[in-house]
Biopython code that builds the backbone (N, CA, C, O; Angstrom):
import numpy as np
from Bio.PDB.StructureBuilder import StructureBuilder

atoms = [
    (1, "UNK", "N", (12.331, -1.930, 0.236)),
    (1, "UNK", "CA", (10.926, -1.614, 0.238)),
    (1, "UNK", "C", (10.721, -0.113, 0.017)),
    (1, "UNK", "O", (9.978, 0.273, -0.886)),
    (2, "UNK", "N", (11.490, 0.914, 0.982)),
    (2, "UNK", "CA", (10.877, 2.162, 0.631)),
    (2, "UNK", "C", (12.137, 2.576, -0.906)),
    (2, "UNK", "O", (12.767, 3.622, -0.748)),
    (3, "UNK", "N", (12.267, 2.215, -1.511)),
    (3, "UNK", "CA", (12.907, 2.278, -2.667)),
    (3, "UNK", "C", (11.487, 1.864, -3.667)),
    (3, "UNK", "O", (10.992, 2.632, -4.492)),
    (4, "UNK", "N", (11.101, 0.773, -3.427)),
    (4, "UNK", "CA", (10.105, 0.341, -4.187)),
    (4, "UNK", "C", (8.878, 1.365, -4.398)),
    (4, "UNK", "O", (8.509, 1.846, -5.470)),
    (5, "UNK", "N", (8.286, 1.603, -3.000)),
    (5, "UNK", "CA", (7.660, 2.970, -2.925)),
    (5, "UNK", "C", (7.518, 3.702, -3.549)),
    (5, "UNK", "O", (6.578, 4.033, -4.272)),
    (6, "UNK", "N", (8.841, 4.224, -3.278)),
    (6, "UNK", "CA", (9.278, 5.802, -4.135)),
    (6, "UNK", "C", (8.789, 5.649, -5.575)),
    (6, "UNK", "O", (7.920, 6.352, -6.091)),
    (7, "UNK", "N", (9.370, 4.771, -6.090)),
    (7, "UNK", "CA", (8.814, 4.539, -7.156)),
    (7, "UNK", "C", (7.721, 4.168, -7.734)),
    (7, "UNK", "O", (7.633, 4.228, -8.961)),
    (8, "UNK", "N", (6.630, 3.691, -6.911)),
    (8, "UNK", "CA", (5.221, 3.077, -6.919)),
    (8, "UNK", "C", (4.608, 4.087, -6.855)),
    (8, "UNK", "O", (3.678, 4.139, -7.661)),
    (9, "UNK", "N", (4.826, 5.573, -5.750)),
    (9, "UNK", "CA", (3.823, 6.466, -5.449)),
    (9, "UNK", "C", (4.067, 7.487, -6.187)),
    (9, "UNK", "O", (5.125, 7.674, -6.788)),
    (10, "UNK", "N", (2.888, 8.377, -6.191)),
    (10, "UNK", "CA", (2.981, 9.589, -7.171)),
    (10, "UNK", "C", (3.884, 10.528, -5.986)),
    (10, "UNK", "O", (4.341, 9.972, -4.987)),
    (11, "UNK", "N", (3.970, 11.213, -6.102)),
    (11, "UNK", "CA", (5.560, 12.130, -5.376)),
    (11, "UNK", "C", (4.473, 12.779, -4.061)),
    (11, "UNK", "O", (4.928, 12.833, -2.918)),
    (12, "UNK", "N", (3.005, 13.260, -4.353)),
    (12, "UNK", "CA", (2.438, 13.502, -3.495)),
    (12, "UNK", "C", (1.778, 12.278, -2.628)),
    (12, "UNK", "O", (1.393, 12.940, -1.664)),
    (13, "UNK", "N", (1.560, 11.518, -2.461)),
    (13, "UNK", "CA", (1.181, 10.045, -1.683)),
    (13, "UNK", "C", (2.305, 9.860, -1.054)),
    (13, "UNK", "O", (3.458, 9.812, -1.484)),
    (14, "UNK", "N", (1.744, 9.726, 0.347)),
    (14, "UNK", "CA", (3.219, 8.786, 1.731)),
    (14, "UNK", "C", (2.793, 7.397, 1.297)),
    (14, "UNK", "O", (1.921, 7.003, 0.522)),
    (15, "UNK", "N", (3.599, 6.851, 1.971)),
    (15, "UNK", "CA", (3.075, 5.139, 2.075)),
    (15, "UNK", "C", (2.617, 4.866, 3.340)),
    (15, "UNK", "O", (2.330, 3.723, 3.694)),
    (16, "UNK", "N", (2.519, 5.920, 4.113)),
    (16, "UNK", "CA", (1.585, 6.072, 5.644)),
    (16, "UNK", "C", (0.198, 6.112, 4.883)),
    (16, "UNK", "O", (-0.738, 5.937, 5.663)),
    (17, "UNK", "N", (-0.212, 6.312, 3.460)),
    (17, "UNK", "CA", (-1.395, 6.856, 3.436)),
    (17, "UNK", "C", (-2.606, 5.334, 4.055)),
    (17, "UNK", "O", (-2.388, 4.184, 4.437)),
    (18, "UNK", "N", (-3.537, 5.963, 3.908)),
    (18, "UNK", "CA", (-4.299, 4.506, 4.430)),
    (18, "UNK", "C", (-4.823, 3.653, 3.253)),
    (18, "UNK", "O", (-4.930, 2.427, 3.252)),
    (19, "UNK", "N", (-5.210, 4.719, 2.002)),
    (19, "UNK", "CA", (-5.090, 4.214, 0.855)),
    (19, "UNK", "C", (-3.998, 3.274, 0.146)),
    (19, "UNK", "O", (-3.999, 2.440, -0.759)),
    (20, "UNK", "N", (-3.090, 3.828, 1.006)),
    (20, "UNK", "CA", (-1.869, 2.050, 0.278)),
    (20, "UNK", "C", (-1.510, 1.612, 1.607)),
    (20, "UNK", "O", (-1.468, 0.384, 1.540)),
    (21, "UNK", "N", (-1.173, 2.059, 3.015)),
    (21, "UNK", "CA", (-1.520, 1.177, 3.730)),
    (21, "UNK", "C", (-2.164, 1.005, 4.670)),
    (21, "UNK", "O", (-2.100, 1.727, 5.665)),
    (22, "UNK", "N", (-3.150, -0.291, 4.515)),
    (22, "UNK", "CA", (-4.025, -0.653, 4.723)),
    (22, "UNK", "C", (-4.348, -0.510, 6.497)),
    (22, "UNK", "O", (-5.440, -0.128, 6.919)),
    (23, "UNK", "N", (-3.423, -0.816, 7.216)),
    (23, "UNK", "CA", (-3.315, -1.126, 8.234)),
    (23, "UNK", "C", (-3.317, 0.363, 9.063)),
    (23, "UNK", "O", (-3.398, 0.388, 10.291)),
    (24, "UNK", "N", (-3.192, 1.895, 8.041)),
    (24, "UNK", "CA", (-3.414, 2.576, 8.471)),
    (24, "UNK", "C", (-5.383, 3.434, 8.271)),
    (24, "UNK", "O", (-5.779, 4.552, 8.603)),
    (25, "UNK", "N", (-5.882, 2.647, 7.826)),
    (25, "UNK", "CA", (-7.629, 2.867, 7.525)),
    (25, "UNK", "C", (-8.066, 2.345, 8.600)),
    (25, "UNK", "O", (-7.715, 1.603, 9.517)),
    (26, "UNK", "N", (-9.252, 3.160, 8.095)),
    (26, "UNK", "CA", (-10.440, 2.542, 9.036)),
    (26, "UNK", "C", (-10.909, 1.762, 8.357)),
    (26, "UNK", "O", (-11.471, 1.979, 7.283)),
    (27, "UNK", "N", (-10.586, -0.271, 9.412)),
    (27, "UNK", "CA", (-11.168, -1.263, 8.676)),
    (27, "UNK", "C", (-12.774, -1.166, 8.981)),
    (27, "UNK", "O", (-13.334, -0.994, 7.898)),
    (28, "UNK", "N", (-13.408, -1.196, 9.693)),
    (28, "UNK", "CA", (-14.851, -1.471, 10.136)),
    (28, "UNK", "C", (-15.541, -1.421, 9.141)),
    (28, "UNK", "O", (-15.607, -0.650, 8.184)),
    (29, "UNK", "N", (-16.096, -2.382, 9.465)),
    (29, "UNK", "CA", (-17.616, -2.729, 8.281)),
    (29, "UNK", "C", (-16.610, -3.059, 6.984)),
    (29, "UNK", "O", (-17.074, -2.923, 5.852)),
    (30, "UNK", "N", (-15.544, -3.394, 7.126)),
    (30, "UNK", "CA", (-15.224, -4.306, 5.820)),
    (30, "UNK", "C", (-15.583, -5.505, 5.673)),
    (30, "UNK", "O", (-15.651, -6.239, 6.659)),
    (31, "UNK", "N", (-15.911, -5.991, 4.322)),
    (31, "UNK", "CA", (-16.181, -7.805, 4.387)),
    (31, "UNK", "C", (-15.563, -8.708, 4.680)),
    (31, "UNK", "O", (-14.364, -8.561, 4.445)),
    (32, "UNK", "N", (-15.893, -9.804, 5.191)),
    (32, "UNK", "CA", (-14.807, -10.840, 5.592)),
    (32, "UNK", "C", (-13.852, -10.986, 4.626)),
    (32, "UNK", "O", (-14.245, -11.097, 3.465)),
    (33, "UNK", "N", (-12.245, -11.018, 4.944)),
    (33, "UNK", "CA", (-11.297, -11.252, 4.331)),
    (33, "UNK", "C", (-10.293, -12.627, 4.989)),
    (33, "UNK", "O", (-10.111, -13.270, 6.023)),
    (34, "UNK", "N", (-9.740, -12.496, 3.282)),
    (34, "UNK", "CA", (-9.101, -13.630, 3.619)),
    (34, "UNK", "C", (-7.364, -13.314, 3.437)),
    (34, "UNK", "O", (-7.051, -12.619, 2.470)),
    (35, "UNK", "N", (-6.465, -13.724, 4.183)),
    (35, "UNK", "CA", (-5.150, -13.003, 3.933)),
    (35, "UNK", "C", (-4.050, -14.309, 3.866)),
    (35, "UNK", "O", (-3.674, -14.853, 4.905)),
    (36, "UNK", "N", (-3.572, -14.754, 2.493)),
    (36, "UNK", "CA", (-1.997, -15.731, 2.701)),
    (36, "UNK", "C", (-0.668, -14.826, 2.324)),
    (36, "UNK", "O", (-0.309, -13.774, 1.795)),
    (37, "UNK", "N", (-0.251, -15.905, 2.926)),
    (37, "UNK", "CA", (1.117, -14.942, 3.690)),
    (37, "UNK", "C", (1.716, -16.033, 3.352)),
    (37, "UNK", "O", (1.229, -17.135, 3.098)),
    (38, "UNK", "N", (3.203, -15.557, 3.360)),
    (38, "UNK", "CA", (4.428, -16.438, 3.074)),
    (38, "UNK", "C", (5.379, -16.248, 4.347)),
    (38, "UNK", "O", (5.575, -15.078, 4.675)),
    (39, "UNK", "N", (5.935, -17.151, 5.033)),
    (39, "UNK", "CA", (6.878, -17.352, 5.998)),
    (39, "UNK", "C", (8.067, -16.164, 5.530)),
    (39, "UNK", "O", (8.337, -15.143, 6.163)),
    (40, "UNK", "N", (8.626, -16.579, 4.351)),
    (40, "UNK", "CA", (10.083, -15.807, 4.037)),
    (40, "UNK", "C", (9.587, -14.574, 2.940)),
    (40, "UNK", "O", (9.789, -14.493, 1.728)),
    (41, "UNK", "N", (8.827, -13.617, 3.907)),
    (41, "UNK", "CA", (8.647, -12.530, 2.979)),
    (41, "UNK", "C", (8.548, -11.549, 3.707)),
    (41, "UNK", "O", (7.975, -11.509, 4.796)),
    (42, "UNK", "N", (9.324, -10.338, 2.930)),
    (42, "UNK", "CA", (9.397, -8.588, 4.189)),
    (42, "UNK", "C", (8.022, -8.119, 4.381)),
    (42, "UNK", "O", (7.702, -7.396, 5.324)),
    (43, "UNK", "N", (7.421, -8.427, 3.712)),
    (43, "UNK", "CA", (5.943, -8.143, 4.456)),
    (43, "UNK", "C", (5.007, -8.947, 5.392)),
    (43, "UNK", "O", (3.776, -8.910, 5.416)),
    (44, "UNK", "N", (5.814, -9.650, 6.125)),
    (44, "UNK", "CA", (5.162, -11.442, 6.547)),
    (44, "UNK", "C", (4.915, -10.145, 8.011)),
    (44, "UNK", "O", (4.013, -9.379, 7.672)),
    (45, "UNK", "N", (5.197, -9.960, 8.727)),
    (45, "UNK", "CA", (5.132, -9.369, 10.026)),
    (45, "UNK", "C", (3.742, -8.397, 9.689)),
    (45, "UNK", "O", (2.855, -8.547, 10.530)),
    (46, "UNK", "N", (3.484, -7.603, 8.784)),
    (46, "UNK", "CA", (2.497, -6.608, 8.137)),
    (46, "UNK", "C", (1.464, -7.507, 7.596)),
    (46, "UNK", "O", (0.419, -6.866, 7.709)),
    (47, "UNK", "N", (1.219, -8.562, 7.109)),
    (47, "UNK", "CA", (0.174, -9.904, 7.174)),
    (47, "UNK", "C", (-0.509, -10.016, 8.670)),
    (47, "UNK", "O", (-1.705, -9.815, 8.880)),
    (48, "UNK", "N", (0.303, -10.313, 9.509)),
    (48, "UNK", "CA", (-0.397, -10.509, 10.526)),
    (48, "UNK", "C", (-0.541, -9.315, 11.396)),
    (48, "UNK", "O", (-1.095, -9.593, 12.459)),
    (49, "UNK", "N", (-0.174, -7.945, 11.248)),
    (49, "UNK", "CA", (-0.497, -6.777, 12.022)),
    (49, "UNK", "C", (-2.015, -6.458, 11.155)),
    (49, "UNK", "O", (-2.994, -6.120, 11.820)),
    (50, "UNK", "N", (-2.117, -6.587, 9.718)),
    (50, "UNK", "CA", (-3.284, -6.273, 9.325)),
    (50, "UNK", "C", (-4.379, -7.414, 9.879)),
    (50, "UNK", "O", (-5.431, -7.176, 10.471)),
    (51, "UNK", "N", (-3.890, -8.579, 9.555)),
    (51, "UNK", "CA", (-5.306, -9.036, 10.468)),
    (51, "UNK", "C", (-5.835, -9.145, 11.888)),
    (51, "UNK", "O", (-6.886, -9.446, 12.454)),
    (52, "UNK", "N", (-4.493, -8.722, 12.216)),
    (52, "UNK", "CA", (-5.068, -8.072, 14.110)),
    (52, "UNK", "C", (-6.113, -6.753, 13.787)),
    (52, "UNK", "O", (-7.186, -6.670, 14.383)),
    (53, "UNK", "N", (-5.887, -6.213, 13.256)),
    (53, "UNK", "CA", (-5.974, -4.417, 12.780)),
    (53, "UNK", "C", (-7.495, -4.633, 12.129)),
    (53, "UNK", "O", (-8.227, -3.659, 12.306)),
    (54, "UNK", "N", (-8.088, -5.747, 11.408)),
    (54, "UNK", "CA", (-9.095, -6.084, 10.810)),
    (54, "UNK", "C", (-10.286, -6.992, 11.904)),
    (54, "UNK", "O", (-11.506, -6.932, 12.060)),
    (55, "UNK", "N", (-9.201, -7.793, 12.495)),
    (55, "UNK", "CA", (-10.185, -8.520, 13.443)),
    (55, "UNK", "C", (-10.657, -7.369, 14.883)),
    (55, "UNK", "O", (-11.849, -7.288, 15.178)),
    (56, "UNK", "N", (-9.673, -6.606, 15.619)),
    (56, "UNK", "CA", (-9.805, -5.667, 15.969)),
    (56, "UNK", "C", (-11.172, -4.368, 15.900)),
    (56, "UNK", "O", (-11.805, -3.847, 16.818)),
    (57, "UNK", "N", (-11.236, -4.196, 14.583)),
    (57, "UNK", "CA", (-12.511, -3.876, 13.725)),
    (57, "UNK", "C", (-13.513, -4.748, 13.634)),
    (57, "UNK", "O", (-14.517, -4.277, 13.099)),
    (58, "UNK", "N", (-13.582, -5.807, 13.958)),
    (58, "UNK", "CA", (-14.431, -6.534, 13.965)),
    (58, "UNK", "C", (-15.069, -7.363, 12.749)),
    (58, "UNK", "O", (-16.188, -7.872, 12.691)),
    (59, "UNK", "N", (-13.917, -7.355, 11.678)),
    (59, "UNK", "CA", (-14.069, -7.973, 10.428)),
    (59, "UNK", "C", (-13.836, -9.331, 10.773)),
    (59, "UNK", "O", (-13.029, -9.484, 11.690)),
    (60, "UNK", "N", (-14.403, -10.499, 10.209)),
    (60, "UNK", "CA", (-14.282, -11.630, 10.523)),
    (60, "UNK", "C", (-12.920, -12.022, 9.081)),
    (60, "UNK", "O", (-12.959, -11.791, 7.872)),
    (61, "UNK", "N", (-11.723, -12.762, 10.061)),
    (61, "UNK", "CA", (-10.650, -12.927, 8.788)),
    (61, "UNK", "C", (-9.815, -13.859, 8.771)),
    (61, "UNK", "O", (-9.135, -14.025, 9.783)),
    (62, "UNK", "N", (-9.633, -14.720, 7.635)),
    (62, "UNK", "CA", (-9.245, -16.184, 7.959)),
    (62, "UNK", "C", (-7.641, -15.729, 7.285)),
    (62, "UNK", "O", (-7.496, -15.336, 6.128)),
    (63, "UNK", "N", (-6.602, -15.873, 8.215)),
    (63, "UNK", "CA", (-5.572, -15.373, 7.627)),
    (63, "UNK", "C", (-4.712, -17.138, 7.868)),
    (63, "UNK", "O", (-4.957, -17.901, 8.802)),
    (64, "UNK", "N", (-3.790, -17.376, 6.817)),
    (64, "UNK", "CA", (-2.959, -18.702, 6.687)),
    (64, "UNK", "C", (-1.478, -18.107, 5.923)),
    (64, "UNK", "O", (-1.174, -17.559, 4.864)),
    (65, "UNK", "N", (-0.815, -18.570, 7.123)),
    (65, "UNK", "CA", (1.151, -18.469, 6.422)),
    (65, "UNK", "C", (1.038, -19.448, 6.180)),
    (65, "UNK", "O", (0.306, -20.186, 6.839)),
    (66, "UNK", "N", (1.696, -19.839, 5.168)),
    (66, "UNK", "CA", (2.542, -20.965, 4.152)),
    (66, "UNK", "C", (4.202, -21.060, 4.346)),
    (66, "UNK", "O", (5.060, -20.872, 3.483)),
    (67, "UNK", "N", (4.357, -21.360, 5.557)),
    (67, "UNK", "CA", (6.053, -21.625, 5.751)),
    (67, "UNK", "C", (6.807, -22.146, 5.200)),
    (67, "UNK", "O", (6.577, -23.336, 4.987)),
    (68, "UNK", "N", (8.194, -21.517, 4.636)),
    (68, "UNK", "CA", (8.927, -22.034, 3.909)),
    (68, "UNK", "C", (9.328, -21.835, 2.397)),
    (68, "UNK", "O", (10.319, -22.092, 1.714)),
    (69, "UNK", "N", (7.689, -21.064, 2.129)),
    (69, "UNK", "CA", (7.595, -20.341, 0.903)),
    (69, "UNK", "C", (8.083, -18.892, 1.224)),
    (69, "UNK", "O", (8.193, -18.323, 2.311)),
    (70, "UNK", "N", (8.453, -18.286, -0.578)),
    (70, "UNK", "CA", (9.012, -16.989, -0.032)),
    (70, "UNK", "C", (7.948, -15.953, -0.806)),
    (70, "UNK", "O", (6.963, -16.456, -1.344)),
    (71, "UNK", "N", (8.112, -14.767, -0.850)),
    (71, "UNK", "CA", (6.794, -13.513, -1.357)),
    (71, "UNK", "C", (5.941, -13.866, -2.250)),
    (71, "UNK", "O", (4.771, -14.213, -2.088)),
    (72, "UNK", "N", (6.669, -13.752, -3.397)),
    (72, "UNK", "CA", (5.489, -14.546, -4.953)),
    (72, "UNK", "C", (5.674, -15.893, -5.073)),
    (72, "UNK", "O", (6.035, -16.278, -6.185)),
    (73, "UNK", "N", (5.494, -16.851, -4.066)),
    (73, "UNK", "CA", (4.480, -18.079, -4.251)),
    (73, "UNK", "C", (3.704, -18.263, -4.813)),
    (73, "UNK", "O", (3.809, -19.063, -5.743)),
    (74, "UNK", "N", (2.351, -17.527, -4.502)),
    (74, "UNK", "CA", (1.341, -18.045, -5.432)),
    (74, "UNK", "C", (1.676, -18.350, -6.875)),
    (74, "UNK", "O", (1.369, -19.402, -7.437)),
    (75, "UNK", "N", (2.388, -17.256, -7.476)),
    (75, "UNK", "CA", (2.057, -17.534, -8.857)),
    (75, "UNK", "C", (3.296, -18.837, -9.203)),
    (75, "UNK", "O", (3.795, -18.800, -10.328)),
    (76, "UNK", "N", (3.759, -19.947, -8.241)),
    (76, "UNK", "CA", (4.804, -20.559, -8.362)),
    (76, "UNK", "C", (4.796, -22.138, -8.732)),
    (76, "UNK", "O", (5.754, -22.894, -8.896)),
    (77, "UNK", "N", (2.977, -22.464, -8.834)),
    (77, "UNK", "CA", (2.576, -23.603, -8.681)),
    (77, "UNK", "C", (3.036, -24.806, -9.670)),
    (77, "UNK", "O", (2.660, -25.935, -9.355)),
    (78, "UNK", "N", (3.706, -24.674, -10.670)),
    (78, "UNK", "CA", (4.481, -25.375, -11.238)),
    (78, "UNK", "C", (5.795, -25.921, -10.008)),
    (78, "UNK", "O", (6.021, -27.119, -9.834)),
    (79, "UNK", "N", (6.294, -25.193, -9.510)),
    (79, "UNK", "CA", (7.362, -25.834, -8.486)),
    (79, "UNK", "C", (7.370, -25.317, -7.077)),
    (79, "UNK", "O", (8.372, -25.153, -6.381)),
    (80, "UNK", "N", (6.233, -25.103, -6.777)),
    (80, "UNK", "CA", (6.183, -24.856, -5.110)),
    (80, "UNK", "C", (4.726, -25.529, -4.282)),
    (80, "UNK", "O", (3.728, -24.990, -3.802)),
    (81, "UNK", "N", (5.122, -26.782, -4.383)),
    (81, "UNK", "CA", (3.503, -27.476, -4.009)),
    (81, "UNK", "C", (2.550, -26.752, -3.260)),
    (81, "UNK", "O", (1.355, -26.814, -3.547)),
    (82, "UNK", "N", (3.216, -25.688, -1.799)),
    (82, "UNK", "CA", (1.887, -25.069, -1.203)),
    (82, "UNK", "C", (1.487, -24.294, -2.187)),
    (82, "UNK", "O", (0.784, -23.588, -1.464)),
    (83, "UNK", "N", (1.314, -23.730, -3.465)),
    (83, "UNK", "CA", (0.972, -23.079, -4.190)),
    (83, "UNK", "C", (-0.668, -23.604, -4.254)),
    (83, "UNK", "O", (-1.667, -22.942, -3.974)),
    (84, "UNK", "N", (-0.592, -24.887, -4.677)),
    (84, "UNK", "CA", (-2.220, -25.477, -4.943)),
    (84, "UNK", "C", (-3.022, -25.409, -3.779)),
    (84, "UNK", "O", (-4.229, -25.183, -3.855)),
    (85, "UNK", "N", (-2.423, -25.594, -2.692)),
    (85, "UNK", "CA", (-3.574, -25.150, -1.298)),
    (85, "UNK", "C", (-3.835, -23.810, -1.270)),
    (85, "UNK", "O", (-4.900, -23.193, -1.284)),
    (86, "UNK", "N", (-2.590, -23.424, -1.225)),
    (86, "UNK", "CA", (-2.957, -21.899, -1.029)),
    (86, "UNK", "C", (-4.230, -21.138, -1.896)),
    (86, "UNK", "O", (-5.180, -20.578, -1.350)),
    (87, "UNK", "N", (-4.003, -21.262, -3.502)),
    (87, "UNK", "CA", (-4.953, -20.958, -4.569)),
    (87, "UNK", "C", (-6.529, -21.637, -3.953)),
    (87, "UNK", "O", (-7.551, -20.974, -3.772)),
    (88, "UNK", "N", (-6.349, -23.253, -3.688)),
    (88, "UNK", "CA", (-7.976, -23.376, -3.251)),
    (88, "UNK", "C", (-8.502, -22.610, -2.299)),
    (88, "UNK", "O", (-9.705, -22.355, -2.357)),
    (89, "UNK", "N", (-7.691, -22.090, -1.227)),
    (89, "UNK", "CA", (-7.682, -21.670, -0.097)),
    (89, "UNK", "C", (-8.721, -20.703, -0.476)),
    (89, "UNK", "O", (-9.903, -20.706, -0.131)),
    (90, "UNK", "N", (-7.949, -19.665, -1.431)),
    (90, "UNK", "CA", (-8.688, -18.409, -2.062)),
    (90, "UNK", "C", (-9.783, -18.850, -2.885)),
    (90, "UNK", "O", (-10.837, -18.215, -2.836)),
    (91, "UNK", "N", (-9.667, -19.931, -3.691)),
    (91, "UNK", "CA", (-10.817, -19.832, -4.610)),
    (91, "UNK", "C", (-12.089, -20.244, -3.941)),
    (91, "UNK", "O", (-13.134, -19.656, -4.217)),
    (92, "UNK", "N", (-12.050, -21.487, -2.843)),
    (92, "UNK", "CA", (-12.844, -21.717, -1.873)),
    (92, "UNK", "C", (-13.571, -20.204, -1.255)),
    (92, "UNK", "O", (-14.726, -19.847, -1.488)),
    (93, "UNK", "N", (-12.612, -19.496, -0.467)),
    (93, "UNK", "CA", (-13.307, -17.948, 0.591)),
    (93, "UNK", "C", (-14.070, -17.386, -0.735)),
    (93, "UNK", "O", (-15.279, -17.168, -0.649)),
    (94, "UNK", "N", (-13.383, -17.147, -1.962)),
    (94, "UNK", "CA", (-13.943, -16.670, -2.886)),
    (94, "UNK", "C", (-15.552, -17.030, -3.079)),
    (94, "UNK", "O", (-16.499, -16.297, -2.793)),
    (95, "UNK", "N", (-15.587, -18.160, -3.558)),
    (95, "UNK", "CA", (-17.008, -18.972, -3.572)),
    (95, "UNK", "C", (-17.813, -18.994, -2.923)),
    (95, "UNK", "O", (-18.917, -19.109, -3.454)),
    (96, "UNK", "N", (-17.751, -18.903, -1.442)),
    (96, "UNK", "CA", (-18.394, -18.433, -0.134)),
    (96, "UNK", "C", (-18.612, -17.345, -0.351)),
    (96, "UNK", "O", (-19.811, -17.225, -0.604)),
    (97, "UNK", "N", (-18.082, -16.403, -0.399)),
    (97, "UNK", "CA", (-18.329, -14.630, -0.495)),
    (97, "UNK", "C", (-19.167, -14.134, -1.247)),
    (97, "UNK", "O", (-19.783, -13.070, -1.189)),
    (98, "UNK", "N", (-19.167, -15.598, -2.528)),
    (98, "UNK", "CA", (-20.325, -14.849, -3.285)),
    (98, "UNK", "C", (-21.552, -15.602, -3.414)),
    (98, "UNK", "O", (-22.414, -15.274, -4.228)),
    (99, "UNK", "N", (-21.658, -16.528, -2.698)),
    (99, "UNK", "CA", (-22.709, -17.198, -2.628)),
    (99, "UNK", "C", (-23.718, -16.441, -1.546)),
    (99, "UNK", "O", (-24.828, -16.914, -1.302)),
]
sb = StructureBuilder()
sb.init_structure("model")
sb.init_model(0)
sb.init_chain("A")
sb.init_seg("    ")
for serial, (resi, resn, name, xyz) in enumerate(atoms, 1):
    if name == "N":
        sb.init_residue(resn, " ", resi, " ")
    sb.init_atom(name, np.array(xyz, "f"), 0.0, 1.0, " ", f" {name:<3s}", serial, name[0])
structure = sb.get_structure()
């Protein structure tokens, strides 16, 4: 991960920033969010610290792990069946949000 970083950020940006992570901003008065998560992924523990960190703030946030799946699931729906829940999952909160 901080390999990945290094390479993601401009040389002046930490990855403490709050601008990339999230969990270090001030959430308040953000819109309801929605957060899926994968069981077998290095960021699965940081899924659910951000939506403590959001609900905390008082953002209302429907967060769902998909166990068993690993990081890039979603885009896996040819051979990873929770793929299709997961996607309605989002396209559903989506549809709500903008209605």
């Amino acid at each position: 991960m901080k390999s990945s970083l290094k390479q993601t950020l401009p040389g002046n940006i930490q990855s403490s920033d709050p601008r990339i992570s999230l969990v270090n901003a001030n959430l308040k008065g953000l819109p309801g969010t929605t957060l899926i998560a994968a069981e077998l992924d290095p960021l699965q523990t940081e899924s659910k610290l951000l939506a403590d960190k959001l609900q905390a703030a008082g953002v209302t946030v429907n967060c769902r792990q998909y166990d068993g799946v690993a990081h890039e699931f979603f885009g896996m729906a040819t051979v990873v069946p929770e793929v299709k829940q997961a996607q309605a999952l989002a396209a559903d909160e989506l549809k709500k949000a903008l209605k």
